[in-house]
Residue frames as qw, qx, qy, qz and C-alpha x, y, z in Angstrom:
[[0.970, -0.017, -0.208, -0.124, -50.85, 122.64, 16.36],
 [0.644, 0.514, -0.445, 0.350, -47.21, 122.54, 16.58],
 [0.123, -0.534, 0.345, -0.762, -47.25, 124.98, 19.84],
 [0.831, -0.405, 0.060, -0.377, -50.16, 123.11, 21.49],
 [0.954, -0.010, -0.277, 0.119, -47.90, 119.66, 21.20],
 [0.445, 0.378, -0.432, 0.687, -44.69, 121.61, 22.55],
 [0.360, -0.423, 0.223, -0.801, -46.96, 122.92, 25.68],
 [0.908, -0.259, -0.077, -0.320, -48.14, 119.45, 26.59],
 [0.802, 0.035, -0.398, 0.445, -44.26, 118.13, 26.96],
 [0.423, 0.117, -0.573, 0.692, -43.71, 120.90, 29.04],
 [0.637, -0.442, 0.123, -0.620, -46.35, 120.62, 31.39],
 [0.959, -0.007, -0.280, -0.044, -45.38, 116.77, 31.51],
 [0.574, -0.786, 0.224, -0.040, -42.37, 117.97, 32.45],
 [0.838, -0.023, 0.332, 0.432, -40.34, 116.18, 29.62],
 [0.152, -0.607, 0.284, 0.727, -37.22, 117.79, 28.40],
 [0.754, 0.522, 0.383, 0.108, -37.57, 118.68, 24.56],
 [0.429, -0.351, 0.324, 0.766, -34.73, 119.97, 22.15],
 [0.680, 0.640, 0.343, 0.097, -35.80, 121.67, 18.86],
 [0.618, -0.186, 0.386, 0.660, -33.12, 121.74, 16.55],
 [0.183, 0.762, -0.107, -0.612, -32.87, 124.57, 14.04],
 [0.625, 0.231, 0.640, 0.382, -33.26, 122.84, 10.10],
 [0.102, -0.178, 0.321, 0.925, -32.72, 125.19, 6.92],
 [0.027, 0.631, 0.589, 0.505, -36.51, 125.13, 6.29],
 [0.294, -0.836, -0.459, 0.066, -37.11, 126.82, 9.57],
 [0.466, -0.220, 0.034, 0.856, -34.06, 129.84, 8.77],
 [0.292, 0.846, 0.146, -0.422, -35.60, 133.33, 7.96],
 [0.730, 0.551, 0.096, 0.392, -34.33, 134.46, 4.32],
 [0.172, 0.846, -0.259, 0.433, -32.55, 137.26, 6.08],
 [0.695, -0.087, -0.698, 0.145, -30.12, 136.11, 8.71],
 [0.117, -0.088, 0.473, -0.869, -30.03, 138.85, 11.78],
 [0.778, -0.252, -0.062, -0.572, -34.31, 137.74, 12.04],
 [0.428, -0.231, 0.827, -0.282, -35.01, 135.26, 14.22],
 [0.216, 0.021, -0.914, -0.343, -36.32, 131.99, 13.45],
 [0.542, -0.300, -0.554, -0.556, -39.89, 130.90, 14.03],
 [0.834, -0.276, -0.438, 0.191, -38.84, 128.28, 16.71],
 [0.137, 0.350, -0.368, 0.850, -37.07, 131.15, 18.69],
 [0.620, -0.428, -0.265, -0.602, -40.16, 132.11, 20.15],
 [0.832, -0.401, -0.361, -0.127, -40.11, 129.15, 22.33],
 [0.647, -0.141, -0.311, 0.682, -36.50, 130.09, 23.77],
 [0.062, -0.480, 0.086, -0.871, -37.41, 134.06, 24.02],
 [0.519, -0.569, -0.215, -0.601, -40.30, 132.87, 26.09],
 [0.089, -0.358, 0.828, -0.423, -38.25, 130.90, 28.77],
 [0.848, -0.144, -0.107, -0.499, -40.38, 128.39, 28.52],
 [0.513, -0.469, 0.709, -0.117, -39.05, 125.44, 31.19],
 [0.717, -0.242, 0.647, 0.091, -37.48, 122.46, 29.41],
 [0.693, 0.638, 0.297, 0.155, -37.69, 123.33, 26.18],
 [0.448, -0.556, 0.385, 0.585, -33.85, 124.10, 24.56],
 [0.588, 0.740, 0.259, -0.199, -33.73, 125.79, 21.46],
 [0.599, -0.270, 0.470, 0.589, -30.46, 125.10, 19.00],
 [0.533, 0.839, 0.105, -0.031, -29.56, 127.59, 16.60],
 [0.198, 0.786, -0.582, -0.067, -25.82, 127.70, 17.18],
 [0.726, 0.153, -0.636, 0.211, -23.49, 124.57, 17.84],
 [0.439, -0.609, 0.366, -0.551, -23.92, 124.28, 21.49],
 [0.374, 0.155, -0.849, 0.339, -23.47, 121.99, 24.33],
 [0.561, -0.429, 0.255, -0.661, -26.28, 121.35, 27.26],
 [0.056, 0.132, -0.911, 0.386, -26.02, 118.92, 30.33],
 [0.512, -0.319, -0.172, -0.778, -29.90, 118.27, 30.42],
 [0.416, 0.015, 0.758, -0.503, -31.76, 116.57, 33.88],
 [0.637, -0.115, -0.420, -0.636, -34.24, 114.01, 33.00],
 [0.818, -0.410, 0.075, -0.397, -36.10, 111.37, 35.03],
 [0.992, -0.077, 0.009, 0.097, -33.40, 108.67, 34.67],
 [0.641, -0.411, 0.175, 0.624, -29.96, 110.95, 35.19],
 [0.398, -0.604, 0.329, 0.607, -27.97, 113.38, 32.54],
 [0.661, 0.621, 0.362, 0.217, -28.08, 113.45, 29.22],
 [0.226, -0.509, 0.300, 0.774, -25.29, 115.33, 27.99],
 [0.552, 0.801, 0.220, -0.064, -27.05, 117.02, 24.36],
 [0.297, -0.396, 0.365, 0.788, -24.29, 118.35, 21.70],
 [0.461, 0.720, 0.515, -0.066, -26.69, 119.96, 18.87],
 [0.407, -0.060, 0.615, 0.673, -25.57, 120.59, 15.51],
 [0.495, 0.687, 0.157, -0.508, -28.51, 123.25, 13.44],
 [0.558, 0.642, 0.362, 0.383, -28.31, 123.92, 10.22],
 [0.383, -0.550, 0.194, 0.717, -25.04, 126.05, 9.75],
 [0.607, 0.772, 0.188, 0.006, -25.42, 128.50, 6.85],
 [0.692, 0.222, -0.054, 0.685, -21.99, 129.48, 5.06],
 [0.013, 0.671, -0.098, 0.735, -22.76, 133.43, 6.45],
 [0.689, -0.712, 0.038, -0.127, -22.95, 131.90, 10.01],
 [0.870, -0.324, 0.061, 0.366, -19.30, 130.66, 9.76],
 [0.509, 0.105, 0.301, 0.799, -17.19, 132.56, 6.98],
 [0.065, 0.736, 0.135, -0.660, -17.55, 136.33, 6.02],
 [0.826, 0.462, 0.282, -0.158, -18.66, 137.43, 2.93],
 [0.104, 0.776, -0.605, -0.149, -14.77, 138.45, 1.65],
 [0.479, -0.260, 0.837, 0.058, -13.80, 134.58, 2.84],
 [0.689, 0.458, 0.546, -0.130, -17.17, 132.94, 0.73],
 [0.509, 0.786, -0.233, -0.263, -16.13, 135.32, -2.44],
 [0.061, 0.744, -0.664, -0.047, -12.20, 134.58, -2.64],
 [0.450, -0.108, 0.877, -0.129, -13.28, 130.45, -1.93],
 [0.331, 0.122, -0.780, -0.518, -13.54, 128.33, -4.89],
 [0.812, -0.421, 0.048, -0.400, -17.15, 126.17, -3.82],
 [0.863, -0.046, -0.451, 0.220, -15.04, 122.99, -3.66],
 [0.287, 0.213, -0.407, 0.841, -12.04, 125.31, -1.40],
 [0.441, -0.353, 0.151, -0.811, -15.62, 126.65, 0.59],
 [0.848, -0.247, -0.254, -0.394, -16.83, 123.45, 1.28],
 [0.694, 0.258, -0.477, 0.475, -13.44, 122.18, 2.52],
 [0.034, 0.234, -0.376, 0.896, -13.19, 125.41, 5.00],
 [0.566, -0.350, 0.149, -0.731, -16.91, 125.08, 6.21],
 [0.918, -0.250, -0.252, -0.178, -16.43, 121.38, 7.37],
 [0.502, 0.196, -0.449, 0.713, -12.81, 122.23, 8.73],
 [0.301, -0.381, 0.229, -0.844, -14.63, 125.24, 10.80],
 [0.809, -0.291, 0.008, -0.510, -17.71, 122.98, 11.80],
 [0.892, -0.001, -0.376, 0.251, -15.20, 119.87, 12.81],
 [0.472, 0.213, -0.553, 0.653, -13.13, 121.91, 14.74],
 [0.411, -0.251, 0.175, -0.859, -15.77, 123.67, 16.80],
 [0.906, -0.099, -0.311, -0.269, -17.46, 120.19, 17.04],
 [0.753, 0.278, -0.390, 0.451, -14.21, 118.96, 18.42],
 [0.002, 0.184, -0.494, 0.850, -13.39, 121.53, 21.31],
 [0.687, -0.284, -0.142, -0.654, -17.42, 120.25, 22.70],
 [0.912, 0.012, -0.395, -0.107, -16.52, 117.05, 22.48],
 [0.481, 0.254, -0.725, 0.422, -13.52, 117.44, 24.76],
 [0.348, -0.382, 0.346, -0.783, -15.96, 118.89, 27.25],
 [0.764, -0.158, -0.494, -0.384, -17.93, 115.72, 27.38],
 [0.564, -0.421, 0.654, -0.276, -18.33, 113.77, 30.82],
 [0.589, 0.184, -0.681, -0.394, -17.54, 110.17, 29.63],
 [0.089, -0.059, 0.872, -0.478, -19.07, 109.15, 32.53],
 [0.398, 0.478, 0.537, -0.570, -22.81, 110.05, 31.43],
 [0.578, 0.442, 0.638, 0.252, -24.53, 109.05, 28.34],
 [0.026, -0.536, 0.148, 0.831, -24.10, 111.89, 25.16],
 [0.586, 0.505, 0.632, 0.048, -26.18, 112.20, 22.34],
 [0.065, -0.329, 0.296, 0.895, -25.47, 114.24, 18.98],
 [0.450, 0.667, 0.590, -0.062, -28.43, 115.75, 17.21],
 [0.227, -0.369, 0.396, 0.810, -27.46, 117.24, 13.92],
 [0.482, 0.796, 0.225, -0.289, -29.53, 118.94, 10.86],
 [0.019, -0.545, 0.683, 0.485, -26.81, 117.66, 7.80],
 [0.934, 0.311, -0.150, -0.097, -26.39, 115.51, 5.28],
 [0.683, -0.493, 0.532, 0.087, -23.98, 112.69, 6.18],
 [0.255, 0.431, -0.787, -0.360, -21.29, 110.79, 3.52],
 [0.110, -0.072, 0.969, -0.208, -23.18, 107.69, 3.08],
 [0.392, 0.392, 0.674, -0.488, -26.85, 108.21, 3.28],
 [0.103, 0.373, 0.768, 0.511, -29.40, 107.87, 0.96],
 [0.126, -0.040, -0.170, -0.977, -30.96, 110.78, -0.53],
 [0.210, 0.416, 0.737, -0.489, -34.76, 111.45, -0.33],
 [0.392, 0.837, 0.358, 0.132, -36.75, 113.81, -2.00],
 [0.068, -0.962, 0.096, 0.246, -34.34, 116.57, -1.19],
 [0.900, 0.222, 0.176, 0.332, -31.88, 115.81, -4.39],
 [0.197, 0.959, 0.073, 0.192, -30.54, 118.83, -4.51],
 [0.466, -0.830, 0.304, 0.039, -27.57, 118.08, -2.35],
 [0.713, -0.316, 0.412, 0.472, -25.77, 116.39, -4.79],
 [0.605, 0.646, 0.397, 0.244, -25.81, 119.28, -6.27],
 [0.667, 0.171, -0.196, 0.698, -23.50, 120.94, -4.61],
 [0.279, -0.665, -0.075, -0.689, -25.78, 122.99, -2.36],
 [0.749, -0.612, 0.078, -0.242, -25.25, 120.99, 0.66],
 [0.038, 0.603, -0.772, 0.199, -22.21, 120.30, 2.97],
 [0.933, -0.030, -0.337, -0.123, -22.21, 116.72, 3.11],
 [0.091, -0.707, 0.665, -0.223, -19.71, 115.97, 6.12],
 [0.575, 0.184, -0.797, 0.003, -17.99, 112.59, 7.09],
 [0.751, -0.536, -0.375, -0.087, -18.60, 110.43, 10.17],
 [0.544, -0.247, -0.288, 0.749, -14.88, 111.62, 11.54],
 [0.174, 0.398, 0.064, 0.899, -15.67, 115.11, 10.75],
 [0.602, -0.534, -0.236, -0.546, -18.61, 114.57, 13.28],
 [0.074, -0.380, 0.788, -0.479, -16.41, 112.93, 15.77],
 [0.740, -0.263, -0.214, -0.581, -19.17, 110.37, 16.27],
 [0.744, 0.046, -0.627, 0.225, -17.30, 108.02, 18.32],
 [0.058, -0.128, 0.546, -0.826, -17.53, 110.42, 21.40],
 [0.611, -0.129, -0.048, -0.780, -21.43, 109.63, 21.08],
 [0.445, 0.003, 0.849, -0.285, -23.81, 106.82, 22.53],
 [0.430, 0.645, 0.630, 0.035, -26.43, 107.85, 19.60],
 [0.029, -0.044, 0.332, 0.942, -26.33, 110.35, 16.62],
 [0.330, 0.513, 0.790, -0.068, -29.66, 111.77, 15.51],
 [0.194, -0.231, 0.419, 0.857, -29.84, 113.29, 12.59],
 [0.471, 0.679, 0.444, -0.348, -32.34, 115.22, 10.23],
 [0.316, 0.591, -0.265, -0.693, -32.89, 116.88, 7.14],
 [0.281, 0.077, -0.828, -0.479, -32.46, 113.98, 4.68],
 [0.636, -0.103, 0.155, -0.749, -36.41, 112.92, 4.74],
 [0.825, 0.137, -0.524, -0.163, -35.54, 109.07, 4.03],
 [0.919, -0.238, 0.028, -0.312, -35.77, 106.92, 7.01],
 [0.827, 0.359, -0.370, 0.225, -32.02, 104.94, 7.48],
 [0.623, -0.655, 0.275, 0.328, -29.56, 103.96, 10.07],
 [0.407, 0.833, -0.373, -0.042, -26.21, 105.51, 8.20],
 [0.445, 0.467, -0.698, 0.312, -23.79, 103.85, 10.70],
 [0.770, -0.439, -0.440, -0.147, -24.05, 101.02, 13.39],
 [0.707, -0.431, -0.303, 0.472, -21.54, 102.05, 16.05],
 [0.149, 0.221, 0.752, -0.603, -22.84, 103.96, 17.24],
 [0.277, 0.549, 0.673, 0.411, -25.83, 104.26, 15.60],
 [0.012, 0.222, -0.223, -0.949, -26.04, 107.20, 13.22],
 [0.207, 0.564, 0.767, 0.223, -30.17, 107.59, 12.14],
 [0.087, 0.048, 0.016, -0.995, -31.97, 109.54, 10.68],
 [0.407, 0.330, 0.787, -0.326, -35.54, 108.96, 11.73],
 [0.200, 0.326, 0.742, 0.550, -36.80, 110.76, 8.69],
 [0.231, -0.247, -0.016, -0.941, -40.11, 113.05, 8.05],
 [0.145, 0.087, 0.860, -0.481, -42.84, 112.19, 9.69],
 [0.590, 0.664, 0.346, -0.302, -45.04, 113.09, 6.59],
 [0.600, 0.335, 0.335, 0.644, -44.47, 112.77, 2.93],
 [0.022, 0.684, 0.086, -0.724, -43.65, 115.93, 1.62],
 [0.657, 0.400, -0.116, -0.629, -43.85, 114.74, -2.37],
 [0.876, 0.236, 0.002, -0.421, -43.74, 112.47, -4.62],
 [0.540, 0.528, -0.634, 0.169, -40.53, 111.25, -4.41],
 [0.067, -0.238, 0.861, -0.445, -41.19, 109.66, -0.97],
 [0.703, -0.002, -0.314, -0.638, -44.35, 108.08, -2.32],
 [0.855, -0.086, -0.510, 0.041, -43.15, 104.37, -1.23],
 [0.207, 0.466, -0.537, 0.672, -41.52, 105.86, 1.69],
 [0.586, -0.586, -0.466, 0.312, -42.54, 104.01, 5.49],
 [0.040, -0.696, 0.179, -0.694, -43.05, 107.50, 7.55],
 [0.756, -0.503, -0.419, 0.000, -42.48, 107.27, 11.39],
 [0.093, -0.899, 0.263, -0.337, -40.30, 108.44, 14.43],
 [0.701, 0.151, -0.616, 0.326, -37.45, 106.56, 16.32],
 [0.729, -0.681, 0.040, -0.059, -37.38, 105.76, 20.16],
 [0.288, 0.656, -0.552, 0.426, -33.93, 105.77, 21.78],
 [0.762, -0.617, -0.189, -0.051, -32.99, 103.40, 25.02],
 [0.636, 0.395, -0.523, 0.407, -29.56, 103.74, 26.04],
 [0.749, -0.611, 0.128, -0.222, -28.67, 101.92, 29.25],
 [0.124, 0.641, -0.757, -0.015, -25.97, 99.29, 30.19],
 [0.823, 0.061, -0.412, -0.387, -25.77, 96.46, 29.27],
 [0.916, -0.351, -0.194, -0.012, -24.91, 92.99, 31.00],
 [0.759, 0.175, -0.235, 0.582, -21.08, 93.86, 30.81],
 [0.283, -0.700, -0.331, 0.567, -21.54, 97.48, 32.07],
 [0.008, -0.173, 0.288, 0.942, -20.93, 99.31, 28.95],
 [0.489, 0.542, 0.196, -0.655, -23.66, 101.93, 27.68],
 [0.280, 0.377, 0.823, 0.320, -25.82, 100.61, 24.67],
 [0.374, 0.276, 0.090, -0.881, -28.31, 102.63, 22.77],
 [0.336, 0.332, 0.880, 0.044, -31.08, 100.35, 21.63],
 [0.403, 0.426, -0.106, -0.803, -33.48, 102.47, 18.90],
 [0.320, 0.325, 0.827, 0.330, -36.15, 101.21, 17.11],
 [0.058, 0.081, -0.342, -0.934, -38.65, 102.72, 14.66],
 [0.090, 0.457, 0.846, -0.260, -42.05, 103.12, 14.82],
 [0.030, -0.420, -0.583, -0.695, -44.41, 103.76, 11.58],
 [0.210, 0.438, 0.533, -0.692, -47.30, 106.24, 11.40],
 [0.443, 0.607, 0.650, 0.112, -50.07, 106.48, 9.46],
 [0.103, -0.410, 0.083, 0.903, -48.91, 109.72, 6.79],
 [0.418, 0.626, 0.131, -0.645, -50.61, 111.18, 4.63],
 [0.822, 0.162, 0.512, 0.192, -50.57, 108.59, 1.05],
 [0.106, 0.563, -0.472, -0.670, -48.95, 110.10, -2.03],
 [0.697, 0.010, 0.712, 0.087, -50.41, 108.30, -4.99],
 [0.024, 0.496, -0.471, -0.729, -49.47, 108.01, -8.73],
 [0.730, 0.345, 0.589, -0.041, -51.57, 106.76, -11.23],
 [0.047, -0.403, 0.710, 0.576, -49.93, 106.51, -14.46],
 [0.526, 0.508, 0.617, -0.291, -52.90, 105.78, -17.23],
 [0.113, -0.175, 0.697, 0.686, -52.34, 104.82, -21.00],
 [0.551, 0.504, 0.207, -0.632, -55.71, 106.39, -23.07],
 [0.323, -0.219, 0.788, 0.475, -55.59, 103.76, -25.53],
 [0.316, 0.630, 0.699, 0.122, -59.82, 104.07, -27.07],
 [0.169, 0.514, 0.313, 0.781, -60.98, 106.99, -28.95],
 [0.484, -0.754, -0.255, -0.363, -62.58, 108.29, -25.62],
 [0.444, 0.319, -0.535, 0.644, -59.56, 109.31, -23.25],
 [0.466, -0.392, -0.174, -0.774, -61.83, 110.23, -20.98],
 [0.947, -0.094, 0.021, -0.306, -63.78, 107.16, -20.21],
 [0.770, 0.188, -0.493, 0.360, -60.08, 105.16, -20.10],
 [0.083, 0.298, -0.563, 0.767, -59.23, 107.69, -16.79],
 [0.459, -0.401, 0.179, -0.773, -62.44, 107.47, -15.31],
 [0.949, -0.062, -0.257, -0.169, -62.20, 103.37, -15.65],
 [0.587, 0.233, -0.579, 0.515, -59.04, 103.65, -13.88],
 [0.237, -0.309, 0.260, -0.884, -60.11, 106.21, -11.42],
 [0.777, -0.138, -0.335, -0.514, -63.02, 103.81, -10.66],
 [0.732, 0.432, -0.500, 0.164, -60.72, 101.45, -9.95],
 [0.595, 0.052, -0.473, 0.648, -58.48, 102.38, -7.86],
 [0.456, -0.750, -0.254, -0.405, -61.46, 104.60, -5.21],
 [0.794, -0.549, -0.221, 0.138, -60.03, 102.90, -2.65],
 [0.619, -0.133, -0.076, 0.770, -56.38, 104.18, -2.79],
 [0.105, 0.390, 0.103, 0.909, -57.26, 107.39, -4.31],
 [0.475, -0.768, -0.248, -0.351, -59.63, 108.64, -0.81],
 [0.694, -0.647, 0.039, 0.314, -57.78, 110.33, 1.47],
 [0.692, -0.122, 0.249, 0.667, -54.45, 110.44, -0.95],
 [0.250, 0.761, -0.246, -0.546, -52.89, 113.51, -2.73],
 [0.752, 0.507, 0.401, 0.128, -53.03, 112.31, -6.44],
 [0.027, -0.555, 0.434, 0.709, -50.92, 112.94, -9.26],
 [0.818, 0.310, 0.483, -0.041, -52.28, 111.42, -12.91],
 [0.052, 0.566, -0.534, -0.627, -49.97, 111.24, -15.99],
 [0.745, 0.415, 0.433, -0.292, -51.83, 110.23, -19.19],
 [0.311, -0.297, 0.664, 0.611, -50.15, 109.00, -22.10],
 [0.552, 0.666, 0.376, -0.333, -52.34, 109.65, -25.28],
 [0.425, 0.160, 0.430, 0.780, -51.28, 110.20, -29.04],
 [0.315, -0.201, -0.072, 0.925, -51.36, 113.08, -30.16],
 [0.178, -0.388, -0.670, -0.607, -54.53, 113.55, -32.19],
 [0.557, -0.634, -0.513, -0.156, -56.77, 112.76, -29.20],
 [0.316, -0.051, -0.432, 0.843, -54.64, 115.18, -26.69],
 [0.140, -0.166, -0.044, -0.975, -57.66, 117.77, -27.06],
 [0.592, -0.204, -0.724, -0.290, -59.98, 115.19, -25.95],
 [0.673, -0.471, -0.532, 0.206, -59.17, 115.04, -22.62],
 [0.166, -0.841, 0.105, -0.503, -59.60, 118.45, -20.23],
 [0.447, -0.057, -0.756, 0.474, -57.40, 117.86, -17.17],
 [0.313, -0.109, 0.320, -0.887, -60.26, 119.98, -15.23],
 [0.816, -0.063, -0.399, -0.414, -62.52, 116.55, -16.11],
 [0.749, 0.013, -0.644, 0.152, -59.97, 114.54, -14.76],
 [0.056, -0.373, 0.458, -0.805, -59.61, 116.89, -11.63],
 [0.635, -0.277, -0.091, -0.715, -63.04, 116.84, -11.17],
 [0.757, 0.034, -0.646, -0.084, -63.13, 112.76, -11.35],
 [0.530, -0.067, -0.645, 0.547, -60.77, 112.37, -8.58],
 [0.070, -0.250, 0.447, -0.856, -62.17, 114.92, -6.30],
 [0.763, -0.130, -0.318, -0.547, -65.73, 113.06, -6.67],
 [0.871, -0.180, -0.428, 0.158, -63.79, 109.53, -5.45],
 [0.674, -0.726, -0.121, 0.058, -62.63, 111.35, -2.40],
 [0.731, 0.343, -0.219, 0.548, -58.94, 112.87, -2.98],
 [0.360, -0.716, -0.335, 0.496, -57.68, 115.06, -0.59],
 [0.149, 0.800, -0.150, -0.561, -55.85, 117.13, -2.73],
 [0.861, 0.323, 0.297, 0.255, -54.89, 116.63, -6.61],
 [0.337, -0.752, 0.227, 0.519, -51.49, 118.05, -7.54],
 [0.081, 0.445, -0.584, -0.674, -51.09, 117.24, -10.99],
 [0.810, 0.386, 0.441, -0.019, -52.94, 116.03, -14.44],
 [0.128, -0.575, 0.654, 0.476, -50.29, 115.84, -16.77],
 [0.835, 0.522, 0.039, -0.172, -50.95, 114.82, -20.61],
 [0.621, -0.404, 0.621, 0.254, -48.13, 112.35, -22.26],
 [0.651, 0.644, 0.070, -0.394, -48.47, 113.27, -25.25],
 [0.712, -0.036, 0.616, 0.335, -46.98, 110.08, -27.56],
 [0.301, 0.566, -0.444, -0.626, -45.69, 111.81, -31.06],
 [0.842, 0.491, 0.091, -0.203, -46.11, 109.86, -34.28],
 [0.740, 0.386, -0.268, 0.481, -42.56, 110.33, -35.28],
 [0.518, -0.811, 0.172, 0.210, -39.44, 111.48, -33.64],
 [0.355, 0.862, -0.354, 0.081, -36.45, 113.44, -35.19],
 [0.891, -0.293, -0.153, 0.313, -33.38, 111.22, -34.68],
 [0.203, 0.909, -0.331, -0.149, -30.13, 112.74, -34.19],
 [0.811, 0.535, -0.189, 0.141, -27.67, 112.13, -36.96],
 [0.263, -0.765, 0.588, 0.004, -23.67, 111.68, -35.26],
 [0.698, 0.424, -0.553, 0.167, -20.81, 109.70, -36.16],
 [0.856, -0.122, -0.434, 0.253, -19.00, 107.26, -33.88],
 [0.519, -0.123, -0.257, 0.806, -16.46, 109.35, -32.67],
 [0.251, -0.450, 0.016, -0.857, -19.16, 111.99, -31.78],
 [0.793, -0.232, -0.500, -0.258, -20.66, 109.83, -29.90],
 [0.618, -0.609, -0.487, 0.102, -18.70, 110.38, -27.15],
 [0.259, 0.004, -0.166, 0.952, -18.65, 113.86, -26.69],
 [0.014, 0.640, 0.688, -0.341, -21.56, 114.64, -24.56],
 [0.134, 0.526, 0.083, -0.835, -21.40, 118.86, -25.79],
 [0.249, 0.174, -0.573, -0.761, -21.94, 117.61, -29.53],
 [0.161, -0.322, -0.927, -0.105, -24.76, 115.40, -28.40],
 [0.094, -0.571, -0.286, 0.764, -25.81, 118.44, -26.18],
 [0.168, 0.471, -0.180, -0.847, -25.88, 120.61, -29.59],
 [0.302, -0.107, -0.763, -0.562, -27.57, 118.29, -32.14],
 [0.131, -0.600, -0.715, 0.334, -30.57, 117.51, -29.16],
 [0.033, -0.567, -0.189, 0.801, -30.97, 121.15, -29.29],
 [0.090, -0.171, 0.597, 0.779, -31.07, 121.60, -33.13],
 [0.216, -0.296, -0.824, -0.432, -33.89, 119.57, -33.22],
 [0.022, -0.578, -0.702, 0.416, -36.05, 121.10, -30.31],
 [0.105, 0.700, 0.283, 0.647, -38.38, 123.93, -31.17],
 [0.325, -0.805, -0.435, 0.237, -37.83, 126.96, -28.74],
 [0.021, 0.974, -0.208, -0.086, -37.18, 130.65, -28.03],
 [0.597, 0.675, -0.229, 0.369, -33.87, 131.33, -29.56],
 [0.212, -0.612, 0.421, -0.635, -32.83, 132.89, -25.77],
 [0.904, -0.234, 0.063, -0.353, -34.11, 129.81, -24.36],
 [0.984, 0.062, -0.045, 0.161, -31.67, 127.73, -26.08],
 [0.457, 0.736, -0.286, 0.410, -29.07, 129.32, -25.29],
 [0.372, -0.499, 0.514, -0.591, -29.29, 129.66, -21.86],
 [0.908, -0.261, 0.260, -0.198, -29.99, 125.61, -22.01],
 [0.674, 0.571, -0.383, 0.270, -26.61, 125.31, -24.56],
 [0.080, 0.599, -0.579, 0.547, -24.56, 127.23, -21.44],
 [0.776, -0.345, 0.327, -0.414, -26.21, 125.53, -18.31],
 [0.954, 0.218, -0.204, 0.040, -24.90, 122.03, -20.22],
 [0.480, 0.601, -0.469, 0.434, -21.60, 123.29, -21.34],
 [0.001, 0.734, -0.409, 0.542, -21.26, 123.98, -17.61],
 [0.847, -0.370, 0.205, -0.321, -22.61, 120.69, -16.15],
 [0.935, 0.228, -0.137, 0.235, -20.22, 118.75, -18.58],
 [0.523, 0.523, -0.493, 0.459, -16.73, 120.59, -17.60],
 [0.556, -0.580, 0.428, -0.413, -17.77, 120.83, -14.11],
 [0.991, -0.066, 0.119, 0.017, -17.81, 116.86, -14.91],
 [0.803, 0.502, -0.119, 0.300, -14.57, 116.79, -16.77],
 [0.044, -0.767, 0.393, -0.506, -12.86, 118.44, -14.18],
 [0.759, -0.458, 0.265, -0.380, -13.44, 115.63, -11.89],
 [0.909, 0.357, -0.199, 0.081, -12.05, 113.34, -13.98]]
C-alpha cells in the first residue's frame, strides 16, 4: 500500500522526502531501515533521511532548500564509552549540544534567498504529548526551539508526537500529527495532514500559509458500562444496542463496573461476541471493574502524610501479592520518588 502511494508521486513527478522516525529504526543499528529500500533503488525524486542532511530540491515553482532532522539514536551520535561515563541528565545535555551544533553548521549553508523548510522526527519543549507518554519519561530528547535554530526556517515540520498542534507561530513549528489513531489515548483526537503555501507576500517577504485538513480515521471507541441488575449481561447488551451506530466500523474497548458477587456472571467472550454481531471492526479489550464491598484504609499520622515512601509502604502492606513482586514495586517507587527529590 505504502509502496504503491510512493510510486504514484514519482511518476507524477512530485518530489517526496521520507523522513526516518524511531518506529521505522531496525533493533540492530548497522541494518538498514525499511524505507531504505526506496533510496537503494534510485528511485527519481524520492529523498530518503536517515542522517541530518541538507538537499537543494527542484520543484515546479523554484528551490526548496530541505534540512531533515530523523530520528537520532544516542549510538548514532556518542560511543558506547561516552553513553556509559554520562549521567542521563549529562547524556541528554551532550546529545542536544551534538545535534544543535551539527544543525547549526547546515544552517549556515542555507541560501537566504530561497525558501527552507525543516522537517524533524523529535519531540519539541512545548508541545503537547499524545499517546506516546513515554517521553516524559526520560526516554526522549526533548530539544528547544533555539536548539533547532528555527528562525533560519520559513516552516518547521515536525513528527513523532501523534497530537495534531502548531508548537510555535513564527515561523510556524507543526506537527501535523498521525494520520490514524494508533490507541486509545487519541480517541477524541481530529486525524488529518497539513498543506504548506509559502510565497510572498504583499510587502515581499516569504510567508508560509499551512492549514489542516481532517480525514476520516479509523474511530476508537470507549464504552464505559455500570452492570447495575442481577443480569450483567443484559445491562451490556442494552448498551451495546444502543450505541450500534458508533460501535460499526470502530475498534471497541468495554470496561464494566460490577460488584463483586456478580463478576462471574458476565464472560467477556459474551461481550466480545455482542460487539462483533453490531459490526466492530476489531474489539481490543473487555475489562471487568470489579467494585469491592469494603476497602482496607491506610492508617498514617499527619506528619506521615507527607512522605510519599511511607505512603508507598503502607499501600503495599495492604495489597495481596508475590512477595518478589512487591519488592520489585517497593524499589521501582523508592526510585521514582528520589529521582523526584533530586529535582527539587
Amino acid at each position: 500500500m505504502f509502496a504503491r502511494r510512493v510510486r504514484r508521486l514519482a511518476e507524477a513527478a512530485i518530489p517526496t522526502v521520507l523522513l526516518i522516525g524511531n518506529h521505522d529504526l531496525p533493533s540492530i543499528s548497522a541494518r538498514a531501515t525499511a524505507i531504505e529500500i526506496y533510496d537503494a533503488l534510485g528511485i527519481p525524486q524520492i529523498y530518503v533521511a536517515r542522517k541530518l542532511g541538507r538537499w537543494e530540491i527542484p520543484t515546479r515553482s523554484g528551490p526548496l532548500q530541505v534540512i531533515a532532522l530523523p530520528w537520532l539514536s544516542r549510538s548514532m551520535l556518542l560511543n558506547r564509552d561516552e553513553i556509559r561515563a554520562l549521567s542521563s541528565d549529562e547524556l541528554q545535555r551532550r546529545i542536544a549540544e551534538e545535534i544543535s551544533a551539527s544543525l547549526a553548521e547546515l544552517v549556515q549553508e542555507l541560501d537566504p534567498a530561497l525558501p527552507a523548510v525543516l522537517l524533524g522526527h523529535l519531540s519539541l519543549e512545548g508541545a503537547k504529548l499524545g499517546s506516546e507518554q513515554s517521553i516524559m519519561l526520560g526516554e526522549d530528547l526533548v530539544l528547544g526551539t533555539g536548539e533547532l535554530s528555527v528562525r533560519a526556517f520559513d516552516y518547521v515540520a515536525l513528527g513523532h508526537i501523534h497530537k495534531h498542534q502548531r508548537v510555535t507561530a513564527n515561523p510556524p513549528t507543526v506537527y501535523a500529527g498521525s494520520i490514524e489513531r494508533v490507541d486509545f489515548g487519541e480517541e477524541n483526537e481530529e486525524k488529518g495532514f497539513v498543506v504548506v503555501d509559502i510565497h510572498e507576500d504583499t510587502a515581499g517577504n516569504r510567508v508560509a500559509d499551512w492549514a489542516f485538513h481532517p480525514v476520516k480515521a479509523r474511530p476508537f471507541l470507549t464504552l464505559r458500562i455500570t452492570a447495575t441488575s442481577g443480569d450483567p449481561l443484559a445491562d451490556v447488551q442494552r448498551v451495546i444496542e444502543r450505541r450500534a451506530d458508533a460501535i460499526t466500523g470502530s475498534i471497541v474497548r468495554v470496561i464494566v463496573s460490577l460488584p463483586a458477587e456478580r463478576e462471574e456472571l458476565l464472560r467477556t467472550e459474551d461481550v466480545r461476541r455482542l460487539l462483533q454481531e453490531h459490526g466492530a471492526h476489531f474489539v481490543a479489550k473487555v475489562a471487568r471493574d470489579v467494585e469491592l464491598q469494603t476497602r482496607a484504609r491506610v492508617d498514617i499520622r499527619d506528619e506521615e502524610a507527607l512522605d510519599p515512601l511511607v505512603m508507598l509502604e503502607r499501600w503495599l502492606s495492604l495489597r495481596e501479592m508475590p512477595d518478589d513482586q512487591r519488592r520489585k514495586v517497593h524499589d521501582l517507587g523508592k526510585a521514582l520518588i528520589q529521582t523526584d527529590r533530586a529535582r527539587e
